[in-house]
PQR file of N, CA, C, O and H, with PARSE charges and radii, in Angstrom:
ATOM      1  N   UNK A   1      19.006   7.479 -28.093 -0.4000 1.5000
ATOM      2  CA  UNK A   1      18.984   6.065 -27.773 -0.0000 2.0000
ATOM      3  C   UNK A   1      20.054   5.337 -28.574  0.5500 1.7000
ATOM      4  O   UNK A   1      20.468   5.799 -29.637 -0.5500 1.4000
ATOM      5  N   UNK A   2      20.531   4.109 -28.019 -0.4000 1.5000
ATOM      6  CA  UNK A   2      21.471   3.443 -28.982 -0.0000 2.0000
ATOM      7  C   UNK A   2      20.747   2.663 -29.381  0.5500 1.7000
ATOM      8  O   UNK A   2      19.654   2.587 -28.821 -0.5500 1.4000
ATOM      9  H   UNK A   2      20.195   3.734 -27.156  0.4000 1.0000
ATOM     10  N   UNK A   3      21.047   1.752 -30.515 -0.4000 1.5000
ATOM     11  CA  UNK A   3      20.820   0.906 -31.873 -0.0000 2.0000
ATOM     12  C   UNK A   3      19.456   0.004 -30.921  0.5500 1.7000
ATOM     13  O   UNK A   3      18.245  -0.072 -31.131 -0.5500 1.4000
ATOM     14  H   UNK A   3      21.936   1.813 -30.970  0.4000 1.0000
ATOM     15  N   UNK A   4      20.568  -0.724 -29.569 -0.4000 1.5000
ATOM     16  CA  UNK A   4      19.295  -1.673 -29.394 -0.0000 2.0000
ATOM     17  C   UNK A   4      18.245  -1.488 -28.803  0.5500 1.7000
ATOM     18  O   UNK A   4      17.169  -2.076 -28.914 -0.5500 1.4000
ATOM     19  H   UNK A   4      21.551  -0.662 -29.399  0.4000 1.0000
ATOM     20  N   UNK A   5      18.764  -0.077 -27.713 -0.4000 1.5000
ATOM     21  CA  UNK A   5      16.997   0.421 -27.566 -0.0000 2.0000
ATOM     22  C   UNK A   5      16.180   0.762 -28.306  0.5500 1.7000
ATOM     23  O   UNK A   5      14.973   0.563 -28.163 -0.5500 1.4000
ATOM     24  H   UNK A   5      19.638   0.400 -27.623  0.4000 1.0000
ATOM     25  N   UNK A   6      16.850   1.479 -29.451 -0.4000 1.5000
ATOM     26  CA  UNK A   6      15.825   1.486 -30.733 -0.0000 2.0000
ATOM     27  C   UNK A   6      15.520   0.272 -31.558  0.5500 1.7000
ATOM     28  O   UNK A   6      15.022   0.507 -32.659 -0.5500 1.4000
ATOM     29  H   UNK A   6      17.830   1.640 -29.566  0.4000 1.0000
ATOM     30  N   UNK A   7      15.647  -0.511 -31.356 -0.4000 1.5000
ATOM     31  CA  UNK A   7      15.581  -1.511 -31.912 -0.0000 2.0000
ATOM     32  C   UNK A   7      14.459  -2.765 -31.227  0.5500 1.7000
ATOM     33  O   UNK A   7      13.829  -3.613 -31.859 -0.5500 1.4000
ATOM     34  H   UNK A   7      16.051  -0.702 -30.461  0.4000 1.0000
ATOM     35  N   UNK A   8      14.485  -2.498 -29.561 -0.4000 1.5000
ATOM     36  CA  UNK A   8      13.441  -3.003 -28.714 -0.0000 2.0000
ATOM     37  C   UNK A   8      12.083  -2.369 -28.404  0.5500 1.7000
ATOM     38  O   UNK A   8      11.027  -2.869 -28.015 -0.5500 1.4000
ATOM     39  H   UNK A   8      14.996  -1.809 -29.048  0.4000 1.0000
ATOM     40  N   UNK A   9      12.576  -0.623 -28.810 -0.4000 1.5000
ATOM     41  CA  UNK A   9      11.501  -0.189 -29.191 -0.0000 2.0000
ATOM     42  C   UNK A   9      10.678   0.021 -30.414  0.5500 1.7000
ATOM     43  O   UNK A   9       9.602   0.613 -30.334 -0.5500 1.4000
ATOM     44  H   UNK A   9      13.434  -0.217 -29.125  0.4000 1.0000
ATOM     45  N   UNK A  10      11.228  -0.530 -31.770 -0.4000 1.5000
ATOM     46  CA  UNK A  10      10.375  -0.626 -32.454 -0.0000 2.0000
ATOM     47  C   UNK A  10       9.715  -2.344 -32.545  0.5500 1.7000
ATOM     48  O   UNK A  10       8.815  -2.818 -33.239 -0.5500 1.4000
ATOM     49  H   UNK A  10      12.102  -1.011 -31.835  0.4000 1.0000
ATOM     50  N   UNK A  11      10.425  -2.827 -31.736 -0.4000 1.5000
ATOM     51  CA  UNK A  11       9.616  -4.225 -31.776 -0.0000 2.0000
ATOM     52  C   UNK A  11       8.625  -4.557 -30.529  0.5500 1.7000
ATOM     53  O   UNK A  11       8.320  -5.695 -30.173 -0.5500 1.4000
ATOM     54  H   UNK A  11      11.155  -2.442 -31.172  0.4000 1.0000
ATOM     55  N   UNK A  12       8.114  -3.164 -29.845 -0.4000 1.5000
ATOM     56  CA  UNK A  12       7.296  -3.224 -29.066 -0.0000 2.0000
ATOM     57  C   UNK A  12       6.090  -3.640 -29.654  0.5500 1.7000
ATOM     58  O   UNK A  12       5.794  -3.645 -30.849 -0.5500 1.4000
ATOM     59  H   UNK A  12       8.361  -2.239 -30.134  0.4000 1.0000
ATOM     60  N   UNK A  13       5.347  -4.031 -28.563 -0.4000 1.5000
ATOM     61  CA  UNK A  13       3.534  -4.782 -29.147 -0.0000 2.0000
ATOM     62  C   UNK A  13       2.835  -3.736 -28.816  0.5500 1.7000
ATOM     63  O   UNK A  13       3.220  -3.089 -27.842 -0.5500 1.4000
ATOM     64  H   UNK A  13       5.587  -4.027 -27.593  0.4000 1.0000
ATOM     65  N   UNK A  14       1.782  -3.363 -29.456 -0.4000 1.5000
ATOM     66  CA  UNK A  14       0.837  -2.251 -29.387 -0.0000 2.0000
ATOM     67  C   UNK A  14      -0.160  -2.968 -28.009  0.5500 1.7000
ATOM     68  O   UNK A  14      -0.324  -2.230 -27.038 -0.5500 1.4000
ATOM     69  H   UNK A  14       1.470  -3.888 -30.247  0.4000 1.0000
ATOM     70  N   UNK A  15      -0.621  -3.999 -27.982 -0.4000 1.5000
ATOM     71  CA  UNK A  15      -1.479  -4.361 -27.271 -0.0000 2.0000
ATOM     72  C   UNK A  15      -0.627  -4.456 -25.787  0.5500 1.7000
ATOM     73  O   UNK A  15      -1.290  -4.888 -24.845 -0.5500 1.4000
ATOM     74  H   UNK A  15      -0.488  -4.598 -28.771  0.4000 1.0000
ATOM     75  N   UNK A  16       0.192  -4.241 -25.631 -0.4000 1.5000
ATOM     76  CA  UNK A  16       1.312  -3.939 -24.415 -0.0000 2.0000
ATOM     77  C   UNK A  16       1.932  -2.947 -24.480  0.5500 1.7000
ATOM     78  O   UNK A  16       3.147  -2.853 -24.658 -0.5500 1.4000
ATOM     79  H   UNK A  16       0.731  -3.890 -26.396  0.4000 1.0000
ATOM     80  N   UNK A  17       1.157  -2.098 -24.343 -0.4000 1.5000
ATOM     81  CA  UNK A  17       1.528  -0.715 -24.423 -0.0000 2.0000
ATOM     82  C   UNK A  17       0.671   0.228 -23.741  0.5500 1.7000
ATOM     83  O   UNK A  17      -0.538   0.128 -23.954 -0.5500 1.4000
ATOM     84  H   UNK A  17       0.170  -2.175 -24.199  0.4000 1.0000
ATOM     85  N   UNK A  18       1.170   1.304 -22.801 -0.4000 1.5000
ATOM     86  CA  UNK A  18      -0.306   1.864 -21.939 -0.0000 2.0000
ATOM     87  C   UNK A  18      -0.859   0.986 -21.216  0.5500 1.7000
ATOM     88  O   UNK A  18      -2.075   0.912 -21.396 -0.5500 1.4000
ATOM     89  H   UNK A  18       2.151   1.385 -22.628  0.4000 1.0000
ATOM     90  N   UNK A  19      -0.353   0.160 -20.324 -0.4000 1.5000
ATOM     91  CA  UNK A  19      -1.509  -1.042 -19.620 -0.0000 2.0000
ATOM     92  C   UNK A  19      -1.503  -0.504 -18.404  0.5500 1.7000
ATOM     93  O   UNK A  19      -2.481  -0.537 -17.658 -0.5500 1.4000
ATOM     94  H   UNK A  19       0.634   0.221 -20.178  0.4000 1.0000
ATOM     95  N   UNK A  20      -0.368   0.046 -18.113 -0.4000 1.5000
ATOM     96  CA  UNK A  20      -0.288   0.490 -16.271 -0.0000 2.0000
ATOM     97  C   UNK A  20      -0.846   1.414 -16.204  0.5500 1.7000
ATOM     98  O   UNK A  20      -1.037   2.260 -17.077 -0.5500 1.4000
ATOM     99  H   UNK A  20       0.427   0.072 -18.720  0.4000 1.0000
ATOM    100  N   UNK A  21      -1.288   1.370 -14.840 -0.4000 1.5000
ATOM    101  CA  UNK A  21      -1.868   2.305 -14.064 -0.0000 2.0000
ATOM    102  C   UNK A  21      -1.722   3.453 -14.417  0.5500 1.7000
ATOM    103  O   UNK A  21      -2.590   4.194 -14.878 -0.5500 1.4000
ATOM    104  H   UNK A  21      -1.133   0.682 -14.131  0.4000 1.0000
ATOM    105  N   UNK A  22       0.072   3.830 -14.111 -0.4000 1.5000
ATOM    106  CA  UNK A  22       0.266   4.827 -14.180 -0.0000 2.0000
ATOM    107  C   UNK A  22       0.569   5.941 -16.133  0.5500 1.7000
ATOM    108  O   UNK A  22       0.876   7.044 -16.585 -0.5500 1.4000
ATOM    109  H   UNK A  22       0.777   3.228 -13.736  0.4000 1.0000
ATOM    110  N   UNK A  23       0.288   4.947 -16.415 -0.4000 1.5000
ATOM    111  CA  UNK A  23       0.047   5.056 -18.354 -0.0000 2.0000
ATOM    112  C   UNK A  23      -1.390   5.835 -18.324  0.5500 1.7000
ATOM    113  O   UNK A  23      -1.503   6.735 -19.157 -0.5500 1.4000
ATOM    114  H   UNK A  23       0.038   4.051 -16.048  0.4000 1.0000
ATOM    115  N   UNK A  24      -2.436   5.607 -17.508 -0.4000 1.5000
ATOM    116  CA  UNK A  24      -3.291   5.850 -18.076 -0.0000 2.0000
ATOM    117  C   UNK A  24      -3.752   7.662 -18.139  0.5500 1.7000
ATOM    118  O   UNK A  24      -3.608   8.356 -17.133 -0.5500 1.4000
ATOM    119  H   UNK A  24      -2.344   4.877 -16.832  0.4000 1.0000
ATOM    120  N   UNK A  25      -4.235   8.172 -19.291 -0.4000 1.5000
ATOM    121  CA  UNK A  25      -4.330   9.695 -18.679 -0.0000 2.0000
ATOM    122  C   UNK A  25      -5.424   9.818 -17.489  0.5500 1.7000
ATOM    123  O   UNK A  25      -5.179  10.352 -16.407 -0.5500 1.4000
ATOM    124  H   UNK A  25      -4.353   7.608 -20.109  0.4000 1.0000
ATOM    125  N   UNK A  26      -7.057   9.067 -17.962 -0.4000 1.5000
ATOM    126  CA  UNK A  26      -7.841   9.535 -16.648 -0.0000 2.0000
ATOM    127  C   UNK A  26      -7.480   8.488 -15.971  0.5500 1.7000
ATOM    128  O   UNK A  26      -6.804   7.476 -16.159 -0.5500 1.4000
ATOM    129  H   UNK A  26      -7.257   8.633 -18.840  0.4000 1.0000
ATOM    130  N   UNK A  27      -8.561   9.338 -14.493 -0.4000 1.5000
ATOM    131  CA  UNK A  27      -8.203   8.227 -13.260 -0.0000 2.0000
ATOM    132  C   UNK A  27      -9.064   7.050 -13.141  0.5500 1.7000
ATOM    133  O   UNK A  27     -10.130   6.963 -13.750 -0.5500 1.4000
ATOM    134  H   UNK A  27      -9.110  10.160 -14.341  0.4000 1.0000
ATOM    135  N   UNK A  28      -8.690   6.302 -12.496 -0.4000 1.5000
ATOM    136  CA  UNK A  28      -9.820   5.423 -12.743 -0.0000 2.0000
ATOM    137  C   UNK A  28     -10.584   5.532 -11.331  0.5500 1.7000
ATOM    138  O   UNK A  28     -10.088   5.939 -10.280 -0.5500 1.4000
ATOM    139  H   UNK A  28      -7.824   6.372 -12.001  0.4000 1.0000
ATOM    140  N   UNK A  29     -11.788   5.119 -11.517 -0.4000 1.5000
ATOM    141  CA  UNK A  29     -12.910   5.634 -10.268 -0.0000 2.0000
ATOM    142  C   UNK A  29     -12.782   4.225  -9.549  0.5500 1.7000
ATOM    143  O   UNK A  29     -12.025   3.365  -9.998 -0.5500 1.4000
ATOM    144  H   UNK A  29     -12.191   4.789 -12.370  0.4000 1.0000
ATOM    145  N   UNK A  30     -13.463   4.050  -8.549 -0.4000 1.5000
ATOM    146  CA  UNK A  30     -13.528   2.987  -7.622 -0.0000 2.0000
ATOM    147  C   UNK A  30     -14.927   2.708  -7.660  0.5500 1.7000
ATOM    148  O   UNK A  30     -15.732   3.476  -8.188 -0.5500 1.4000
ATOM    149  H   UNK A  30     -14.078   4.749  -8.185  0.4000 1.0000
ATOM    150  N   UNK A  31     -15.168   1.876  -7.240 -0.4000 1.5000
ATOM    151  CA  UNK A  31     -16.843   1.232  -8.050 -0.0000 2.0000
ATOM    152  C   UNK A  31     -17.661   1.977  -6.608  0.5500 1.7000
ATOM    153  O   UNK A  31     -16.979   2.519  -5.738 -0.5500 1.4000
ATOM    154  H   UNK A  31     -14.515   1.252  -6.812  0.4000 1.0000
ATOM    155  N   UNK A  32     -18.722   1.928  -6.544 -0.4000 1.5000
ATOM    156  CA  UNK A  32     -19.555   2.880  -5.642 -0.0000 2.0000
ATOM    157  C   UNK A  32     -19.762   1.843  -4.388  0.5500 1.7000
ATOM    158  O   UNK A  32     -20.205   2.375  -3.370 -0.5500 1.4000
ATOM    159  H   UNK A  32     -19.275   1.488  -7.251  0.4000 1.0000
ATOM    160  N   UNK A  33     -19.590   0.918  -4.347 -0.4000 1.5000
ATOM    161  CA  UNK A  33     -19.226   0.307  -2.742 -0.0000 2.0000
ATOM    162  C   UNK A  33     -18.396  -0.114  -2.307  0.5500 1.7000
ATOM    163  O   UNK A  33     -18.539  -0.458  -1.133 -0.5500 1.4000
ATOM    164  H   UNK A  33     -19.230   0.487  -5.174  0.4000 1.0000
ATOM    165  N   UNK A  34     -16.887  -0.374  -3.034 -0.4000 1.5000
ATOM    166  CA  UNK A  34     -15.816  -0.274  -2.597 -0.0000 2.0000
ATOM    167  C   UNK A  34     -15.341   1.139  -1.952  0.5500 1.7000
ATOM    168  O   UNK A  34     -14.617   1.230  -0.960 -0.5500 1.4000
ATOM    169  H   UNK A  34     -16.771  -0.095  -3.987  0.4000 1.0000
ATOM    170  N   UNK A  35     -15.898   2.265  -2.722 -0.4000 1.5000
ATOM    171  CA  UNK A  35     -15.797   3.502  -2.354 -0.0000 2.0000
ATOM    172  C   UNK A  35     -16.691   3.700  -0.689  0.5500 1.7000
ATOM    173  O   UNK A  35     -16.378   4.270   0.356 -0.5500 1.4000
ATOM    174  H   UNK A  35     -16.486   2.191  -3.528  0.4000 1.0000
ATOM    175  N   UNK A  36     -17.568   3.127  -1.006 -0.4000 1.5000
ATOM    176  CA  UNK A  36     -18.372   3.188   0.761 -0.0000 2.0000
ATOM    177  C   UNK A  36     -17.470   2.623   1.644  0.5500 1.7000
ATOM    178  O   UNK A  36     -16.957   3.095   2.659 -0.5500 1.4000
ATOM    179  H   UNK A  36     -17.823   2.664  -1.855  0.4000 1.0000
ATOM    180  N   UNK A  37     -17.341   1.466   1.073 -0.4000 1.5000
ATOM    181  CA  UNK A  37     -16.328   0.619   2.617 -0.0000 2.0000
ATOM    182  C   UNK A  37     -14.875   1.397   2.591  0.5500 1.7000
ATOM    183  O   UNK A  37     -14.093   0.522   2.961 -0.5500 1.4000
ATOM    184  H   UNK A  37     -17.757   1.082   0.248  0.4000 1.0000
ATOM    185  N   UNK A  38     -14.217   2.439   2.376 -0.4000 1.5000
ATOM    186  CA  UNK A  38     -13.187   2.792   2.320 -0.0000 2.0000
ATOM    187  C   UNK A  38     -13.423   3.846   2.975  0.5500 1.7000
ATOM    188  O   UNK A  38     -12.865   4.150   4.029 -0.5500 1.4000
ATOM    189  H   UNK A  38     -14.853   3.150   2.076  0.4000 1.0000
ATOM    190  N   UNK A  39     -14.233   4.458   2.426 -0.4000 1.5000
ATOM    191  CA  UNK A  39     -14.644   5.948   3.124 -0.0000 2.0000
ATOM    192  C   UNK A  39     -15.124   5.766   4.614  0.5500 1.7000
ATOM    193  O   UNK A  39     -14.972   6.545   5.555 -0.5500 1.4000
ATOM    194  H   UNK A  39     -14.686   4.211   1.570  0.4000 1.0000
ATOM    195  N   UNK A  40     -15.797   4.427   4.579 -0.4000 1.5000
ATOM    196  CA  UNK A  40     -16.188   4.121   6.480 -0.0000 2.0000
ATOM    197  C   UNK A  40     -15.176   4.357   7.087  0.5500 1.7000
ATOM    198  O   UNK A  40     -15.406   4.860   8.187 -0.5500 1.4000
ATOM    199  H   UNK A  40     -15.920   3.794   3.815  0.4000 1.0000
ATOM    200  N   UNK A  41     -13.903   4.184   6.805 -0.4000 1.5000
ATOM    201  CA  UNK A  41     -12.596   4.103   7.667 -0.0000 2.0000
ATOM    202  C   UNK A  41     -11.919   5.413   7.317  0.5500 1.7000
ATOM    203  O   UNK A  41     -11.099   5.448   6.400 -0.5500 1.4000
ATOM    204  H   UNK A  41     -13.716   3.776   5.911  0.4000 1.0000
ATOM    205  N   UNK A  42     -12.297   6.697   8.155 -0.4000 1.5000
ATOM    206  CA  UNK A  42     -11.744   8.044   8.041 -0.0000 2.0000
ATOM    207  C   UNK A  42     -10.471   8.170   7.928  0.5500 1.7000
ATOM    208  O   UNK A  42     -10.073   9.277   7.566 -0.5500 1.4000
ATOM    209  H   UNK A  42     -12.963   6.667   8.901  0.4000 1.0000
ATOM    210  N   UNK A  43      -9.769   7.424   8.115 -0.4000 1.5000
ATOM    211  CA  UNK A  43      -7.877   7.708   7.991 -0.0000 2.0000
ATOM    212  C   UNK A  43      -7.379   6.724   7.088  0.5500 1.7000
ATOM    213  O   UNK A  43      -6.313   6.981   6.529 -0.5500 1.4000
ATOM    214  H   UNK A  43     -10.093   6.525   8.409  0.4000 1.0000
ATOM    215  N   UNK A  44      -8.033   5.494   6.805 -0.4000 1.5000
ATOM    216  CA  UNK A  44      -7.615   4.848   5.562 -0.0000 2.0000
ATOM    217  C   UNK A  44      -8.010   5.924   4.399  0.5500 1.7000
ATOM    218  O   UNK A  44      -7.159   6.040   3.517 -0.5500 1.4000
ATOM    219  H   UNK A  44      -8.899   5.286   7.259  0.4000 1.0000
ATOM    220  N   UNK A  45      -8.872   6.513   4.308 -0.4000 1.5000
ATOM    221  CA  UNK A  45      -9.746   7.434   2.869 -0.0000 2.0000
ATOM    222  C   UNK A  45      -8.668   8.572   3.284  0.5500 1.7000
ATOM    223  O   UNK A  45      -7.848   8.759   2.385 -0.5500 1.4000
ATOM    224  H   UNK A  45      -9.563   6.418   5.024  0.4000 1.0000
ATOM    225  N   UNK A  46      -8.487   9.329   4.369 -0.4000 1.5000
ATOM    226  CA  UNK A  46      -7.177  10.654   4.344 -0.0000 2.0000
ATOM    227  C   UNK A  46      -6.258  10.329   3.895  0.5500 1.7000
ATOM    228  O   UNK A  46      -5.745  11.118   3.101 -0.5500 1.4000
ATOM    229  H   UNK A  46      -9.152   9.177   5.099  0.4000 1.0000
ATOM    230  N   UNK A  47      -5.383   8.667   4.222 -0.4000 1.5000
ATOM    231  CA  UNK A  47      -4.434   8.422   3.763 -0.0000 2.0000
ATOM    232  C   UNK A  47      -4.090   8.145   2.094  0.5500 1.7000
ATOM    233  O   UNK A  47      -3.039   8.196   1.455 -0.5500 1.4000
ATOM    234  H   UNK A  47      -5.800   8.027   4.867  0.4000 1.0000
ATOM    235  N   UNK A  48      -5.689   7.787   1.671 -0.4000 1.5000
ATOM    236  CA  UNK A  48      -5.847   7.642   0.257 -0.0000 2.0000
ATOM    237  C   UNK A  48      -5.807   8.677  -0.111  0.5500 1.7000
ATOM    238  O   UNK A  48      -4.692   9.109  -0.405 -0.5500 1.4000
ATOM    239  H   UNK A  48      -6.543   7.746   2.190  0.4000 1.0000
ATOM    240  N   UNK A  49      -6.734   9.373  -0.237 -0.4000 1.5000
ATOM    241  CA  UNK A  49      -6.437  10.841  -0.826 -0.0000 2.0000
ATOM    242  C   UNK A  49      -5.307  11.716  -1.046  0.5500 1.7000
ATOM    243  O   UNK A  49      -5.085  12.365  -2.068 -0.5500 1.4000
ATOM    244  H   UNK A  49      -7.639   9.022   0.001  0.4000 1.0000
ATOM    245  N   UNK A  50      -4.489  11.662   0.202 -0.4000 1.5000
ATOM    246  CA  UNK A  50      -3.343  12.020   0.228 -0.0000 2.0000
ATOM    247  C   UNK A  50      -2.007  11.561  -0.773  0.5500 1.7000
ATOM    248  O   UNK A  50      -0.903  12.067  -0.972 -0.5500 1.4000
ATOM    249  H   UNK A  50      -4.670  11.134   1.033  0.4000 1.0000
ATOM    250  N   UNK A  51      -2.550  10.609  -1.175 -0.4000 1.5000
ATOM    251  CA  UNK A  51      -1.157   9.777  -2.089 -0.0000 2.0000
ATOM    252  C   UNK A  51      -1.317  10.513  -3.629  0.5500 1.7000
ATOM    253  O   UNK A  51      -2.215  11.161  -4.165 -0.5500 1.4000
ATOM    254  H   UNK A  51      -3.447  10.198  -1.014  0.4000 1.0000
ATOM    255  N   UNK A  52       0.024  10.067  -4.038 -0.4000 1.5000
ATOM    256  CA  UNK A  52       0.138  10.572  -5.308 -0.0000 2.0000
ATOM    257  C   UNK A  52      -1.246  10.374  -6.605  0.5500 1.7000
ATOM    258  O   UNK A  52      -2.215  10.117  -5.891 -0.5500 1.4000
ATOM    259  H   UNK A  52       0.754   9.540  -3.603  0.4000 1.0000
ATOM    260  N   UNK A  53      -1.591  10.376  -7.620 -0.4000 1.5000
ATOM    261  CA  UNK A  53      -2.470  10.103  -8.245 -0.0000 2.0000
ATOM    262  C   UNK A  53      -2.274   8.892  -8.831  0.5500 1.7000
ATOM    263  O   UNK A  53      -3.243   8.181  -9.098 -0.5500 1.4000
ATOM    264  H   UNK A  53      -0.803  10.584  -8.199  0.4000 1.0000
ATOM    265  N   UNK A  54      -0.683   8.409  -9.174 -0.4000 1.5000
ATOM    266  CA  UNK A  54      -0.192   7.516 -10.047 -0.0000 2.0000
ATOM    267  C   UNK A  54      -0.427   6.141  -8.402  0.5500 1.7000
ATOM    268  O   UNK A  54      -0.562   4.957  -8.710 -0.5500 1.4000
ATOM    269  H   UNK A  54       0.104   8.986  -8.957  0.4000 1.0000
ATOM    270  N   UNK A  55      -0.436   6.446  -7.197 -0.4000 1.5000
ATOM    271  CA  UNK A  55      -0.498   5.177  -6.578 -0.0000 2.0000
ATOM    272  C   UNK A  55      -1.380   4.371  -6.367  0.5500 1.7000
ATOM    273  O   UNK A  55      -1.126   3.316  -5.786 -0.5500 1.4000
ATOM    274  H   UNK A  55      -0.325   7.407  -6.946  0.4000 1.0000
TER
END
């Protein structure tokens, strides 16, 4: 890295750090009736499943 990326990265905030989605290690679940109404619709839930983990 040069000077000022190191330099923006040590003045990163801990509490902004890891917030995204795709930061996180587990997945996150979908609450148990959002999960019903999604799954009612057989090709919206294939198309979900199908996507990357990070989307």
């Amino acid at each position: 890295m040069r000077p000022a990326g190191l330099k923006a990265f040590e003045e990163r905030k801990e509490d902004k750090s890891a917030i995204y989605s795709y930061e996180q290690k587990n997945g996150i679940q979908l609450d148990d009736v959002y999960e019903q109404q999604f799954r009612a619709n057989p090709h919206a839930w294939e198309f979900f499943q199908a996507q990357a983990a990070w989307y």
